[in-house]
N, C-alpha and C positions, 0 to 999 in steps of 0.2 A: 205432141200432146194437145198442143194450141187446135188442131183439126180437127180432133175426136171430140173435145168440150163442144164445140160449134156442131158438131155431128150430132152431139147427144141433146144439145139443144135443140136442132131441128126436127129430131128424133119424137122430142116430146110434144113438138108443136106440130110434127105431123103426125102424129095418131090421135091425138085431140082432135084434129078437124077434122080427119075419114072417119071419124065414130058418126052413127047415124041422130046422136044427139047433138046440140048447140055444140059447140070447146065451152063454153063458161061453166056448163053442166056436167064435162062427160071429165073426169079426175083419174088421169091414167097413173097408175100404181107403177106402172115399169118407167122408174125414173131415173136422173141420171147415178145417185147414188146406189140405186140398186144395177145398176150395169157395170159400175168401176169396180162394185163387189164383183159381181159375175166373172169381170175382167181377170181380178186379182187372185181368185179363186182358181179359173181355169186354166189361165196359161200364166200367170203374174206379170202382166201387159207386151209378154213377146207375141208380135205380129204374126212372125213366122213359127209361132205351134204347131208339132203335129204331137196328136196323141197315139199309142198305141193299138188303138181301137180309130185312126185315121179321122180324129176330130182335128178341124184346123183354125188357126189363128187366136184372136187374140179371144174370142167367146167359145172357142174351141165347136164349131159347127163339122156336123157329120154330112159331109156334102152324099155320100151314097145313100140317104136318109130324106137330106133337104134339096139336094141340088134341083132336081124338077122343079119343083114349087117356087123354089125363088129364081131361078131363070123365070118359069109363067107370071110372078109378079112384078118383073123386071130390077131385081135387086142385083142378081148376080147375071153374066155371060155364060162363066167358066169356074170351074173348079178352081184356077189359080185366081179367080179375084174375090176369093176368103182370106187371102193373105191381104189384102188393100184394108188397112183398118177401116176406115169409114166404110166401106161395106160389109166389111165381116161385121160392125157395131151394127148396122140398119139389120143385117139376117137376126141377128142372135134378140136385136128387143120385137121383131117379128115374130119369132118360136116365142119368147116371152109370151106376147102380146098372145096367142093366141093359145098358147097353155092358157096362161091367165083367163082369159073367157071360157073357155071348157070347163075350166075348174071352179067354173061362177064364183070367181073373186077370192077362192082360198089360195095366198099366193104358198102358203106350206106342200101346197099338190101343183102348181103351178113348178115348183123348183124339183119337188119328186119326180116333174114328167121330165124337165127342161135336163135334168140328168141320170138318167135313165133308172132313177131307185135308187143311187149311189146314199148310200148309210150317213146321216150327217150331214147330209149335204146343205138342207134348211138353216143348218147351225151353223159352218162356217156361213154360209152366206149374210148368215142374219149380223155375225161376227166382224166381219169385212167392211158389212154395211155401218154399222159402229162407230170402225176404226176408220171409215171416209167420211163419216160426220165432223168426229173429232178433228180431222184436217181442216176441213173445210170453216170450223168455227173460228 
């Protein structure tokens, strides 16, 4: 757990600085509570997820979907290093991150893309997100 907080922390400090604005400026929305949601949501923090439909890990990534892209951005090698949490966390705030822009900042379409239409799925997450505040207070 201690690896993924440090994960999610560098997470947020590196898309803050590859945004083409300052970091003091640019206020990334895919934060870490909303990733522990995502987490909690997708797989309830097991690494090794597979879903049905062959999403993996702990953000439940569809490597036949993503794998290219984040091989070319160098996040992943291999199919199997979606199982390595700190990389499956850097893929899945990436799809985030990049919903998120498309959707020019509605993260309600942002979570509709990031799960393929799944009914609800803004709610639990919004739920989740919530329930990791309340932790964390």
């Amino acid at each position: 757990m201690c690896k993924i907080l440090i994960t999610l922390a560098f997470i947020g400090i590196f898309w803050a600085t590859t945004a083409h604005t300052p970091a003091h400026v640019h206020v990334n929305p895919i934060n870490n509570q909303l990733i522990q949601a995502v987490i909690q949501v997708e797989s309830r923090g097991n690494p090794k997820a597979i879903s049905k439909k062959g999403s993996l890990g702990l953000m439940q990534i569809r490597f036949s979907v993503w794998g290219k892209e984040l091989k070319k951005v160098g996040i992943i090698k291999t199919r199997q290093d979606l199982f390595c949490p700190e990389k499956n966390v850097l893929a899945g705030t990436y799809i985030l991150t990049k919903y998120h822009r498309a959707s020019k900042g509605n993260m309600r379409k942002t979570l509709k893309k990031y799960s393929g239409n799944a009914k609800g799925y803004h709610n639990k997450i919004m739920e989740a997100t919530w329930k990791t505040e309340e932790r964390t207070e």
